[in-house]
N, C-alpha and C positions, 0 to 999 in steps of 0.2 A: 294195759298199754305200758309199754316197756319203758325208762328213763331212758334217753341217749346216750350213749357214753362217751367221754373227753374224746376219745376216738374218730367218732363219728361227727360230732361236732368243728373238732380242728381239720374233718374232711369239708363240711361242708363251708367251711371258711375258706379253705384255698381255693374251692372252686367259685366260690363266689368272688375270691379274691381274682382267679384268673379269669373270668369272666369281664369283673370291673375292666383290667388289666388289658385283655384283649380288646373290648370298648374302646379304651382308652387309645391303642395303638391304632384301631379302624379310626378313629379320631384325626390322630395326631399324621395319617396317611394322607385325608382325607384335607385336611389341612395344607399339610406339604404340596401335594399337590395341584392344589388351589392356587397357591401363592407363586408353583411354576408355575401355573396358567396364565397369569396373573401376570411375571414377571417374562414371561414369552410375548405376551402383546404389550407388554410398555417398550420390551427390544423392538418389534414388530414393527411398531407406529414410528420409529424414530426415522429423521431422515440421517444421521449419522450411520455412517461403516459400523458392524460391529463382527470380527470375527475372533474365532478361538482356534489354535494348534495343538496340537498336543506334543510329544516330544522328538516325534519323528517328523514333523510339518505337515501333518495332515488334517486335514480340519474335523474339527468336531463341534463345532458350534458355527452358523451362517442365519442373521439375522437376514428380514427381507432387502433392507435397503443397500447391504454388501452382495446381495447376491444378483442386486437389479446391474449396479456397477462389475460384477464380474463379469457377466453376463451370459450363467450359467444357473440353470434352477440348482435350486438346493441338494436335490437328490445325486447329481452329479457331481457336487463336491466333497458334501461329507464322505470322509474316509481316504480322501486321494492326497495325495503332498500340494502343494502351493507350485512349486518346485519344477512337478512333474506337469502342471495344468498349467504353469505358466513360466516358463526356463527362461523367459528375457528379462525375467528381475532378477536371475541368478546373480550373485558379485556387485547387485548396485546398492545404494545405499540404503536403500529397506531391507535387503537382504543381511548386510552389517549390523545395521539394525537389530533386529529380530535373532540373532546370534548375541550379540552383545549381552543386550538382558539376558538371555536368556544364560548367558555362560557365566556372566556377573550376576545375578538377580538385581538387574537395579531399574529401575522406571526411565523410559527414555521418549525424550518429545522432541519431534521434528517434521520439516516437511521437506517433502520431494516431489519431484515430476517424472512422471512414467512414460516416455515419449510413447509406447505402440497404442495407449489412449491420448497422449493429447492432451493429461490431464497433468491438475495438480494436487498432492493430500496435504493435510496436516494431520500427523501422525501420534497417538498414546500409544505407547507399549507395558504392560506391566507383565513381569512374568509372575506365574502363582507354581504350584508344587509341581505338578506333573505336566503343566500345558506355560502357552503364552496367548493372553489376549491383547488383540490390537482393535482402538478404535481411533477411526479416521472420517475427518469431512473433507469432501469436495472442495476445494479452494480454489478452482481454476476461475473463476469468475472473478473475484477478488484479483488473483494475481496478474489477470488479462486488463482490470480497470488499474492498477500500480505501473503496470508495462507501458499502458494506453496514457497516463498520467507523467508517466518520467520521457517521452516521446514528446509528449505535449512541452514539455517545461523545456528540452532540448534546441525545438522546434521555436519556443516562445525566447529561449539565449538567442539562437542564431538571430531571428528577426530583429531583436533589440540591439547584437552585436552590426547586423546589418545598417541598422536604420542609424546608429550614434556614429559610424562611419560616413556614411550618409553627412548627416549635420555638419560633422568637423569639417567635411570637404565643403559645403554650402557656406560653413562660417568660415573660411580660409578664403573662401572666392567674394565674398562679401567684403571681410575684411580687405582683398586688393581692390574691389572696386572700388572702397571708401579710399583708399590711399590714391587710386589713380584720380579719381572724380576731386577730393580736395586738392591734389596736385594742380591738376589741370584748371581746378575754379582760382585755386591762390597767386596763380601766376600774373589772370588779366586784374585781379584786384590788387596787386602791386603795382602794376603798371599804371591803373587809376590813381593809386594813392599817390606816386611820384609824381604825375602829371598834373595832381591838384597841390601839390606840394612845390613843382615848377612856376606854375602860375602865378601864385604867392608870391613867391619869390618875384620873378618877374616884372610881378603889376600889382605886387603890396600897395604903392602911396597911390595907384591909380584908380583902384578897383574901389568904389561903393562900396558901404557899409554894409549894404543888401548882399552884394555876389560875396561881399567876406565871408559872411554868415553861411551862404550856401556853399562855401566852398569848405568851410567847417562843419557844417551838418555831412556834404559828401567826405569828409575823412571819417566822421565817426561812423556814418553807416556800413565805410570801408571794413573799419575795426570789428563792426558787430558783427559783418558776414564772415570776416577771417575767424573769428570765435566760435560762431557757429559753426565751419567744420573742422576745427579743431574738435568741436564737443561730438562730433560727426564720428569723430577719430577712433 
């Protein structure tokens, strides 16, 4: 039996090496791939927008729940422009948007409404090397309860400007009744006061101690009604 020779043996090294090597690669495939599968159903399950452009606006990535809001399957977008599938966001502000990053590389967050949905987004944009991805949620329910809320508050001013309107005219008419009703009561209670103040006078030395007395109880009950609506006042 022959020895091997250095030859032979650093042959059978690199095959063993490329073997490992190639293992190693079916591996590291098998792997990868994994982790897109992986990372396809975590985009999948979201209820957030998630799409990708590339640098001509055509998509190359459409998660399910951007494509449920396009409402277009998948297979009809990829590869088309944005643009061309949908020319009424041409010049609005998603479109500036999506230009912006992209001509800046800089990250941009905003929200917009898209009238020919009816809707409203809040909007990520990041651009990466060769594409831009955008991810957006539905916000129109949100911005329908802010709408329905600053309505309400508008709605609750006018009633409150109505109703204090309201009052000042009730307390204005109140206050002249109190002015006309104490007028009209102070008049005959002077006329009393004078006419037991006449009497007095009159029939001082004649009058009993008794009618003195009551003709001084009627001044002072005089005084305490005049007081009274003064405090009326």
């Amino acid at each position: 039996m022959s020895v091997p020779s250095d030859a032979d043996r650093l042959s059978r090294r690199l095959r063993f090496a490329r073997r490992a090597a190639s293992q190693r690669e079916d591996e590291l495939r098998a792997e990868a791939k994994a982790a897109r599968e992986l990372l396809e159903q975590v985009l999948a399950s979201l209820n957030d927008h998630i799409v990708v452009y590339d640098n001509e606006w055509r998509y190359t990535y459409v998660n399910d729940a951007a494509a449920r809001v396009l409402g277009l399957p998948k297979e009809q977008l990829l590869g088309r422009s944005i643009w061309e599938l949908f020319p009424a966001a041409v010049g609005n502000h998603y479109y500036e948007a999506l230009h912006r990053a992209r001509d800046e590389r800089c990250d941009i967050a905003f929200e917009n409404y898209y009238e020919p949905w009816d809707r409203w987004f809040d909007n990520r944009i990041y651009p990466l090397e060769n594409s831009v991805s955008v991810l957006a949620v539905d916000i129109t329910e949100r911005k329908r309860a802010e709408a329905a809320l600053q309505q309400f508050n508008v709605t609750l001013e006018r009633l409150v400007s109505e109703r204090t309107a309201e009052l000042e005219r009730s307390n204005h008419e109140l206050a002249q009744f109190a002015h006309v009703i104490s007028h009209d009561l102070k008049a005959p209670l002077r006329a009393i006061s004078h006419l037991a103040e006449w009497i007095e006078q009159d029939a001082n030395a004649a009058l009993p101690a008794k009618s003195q007395e009551h003709l001084a109880r009627l001044r002072g009950r005089v005084k305490r009604m005049d007081k009274l609506l003064d405090d009326m006042l």
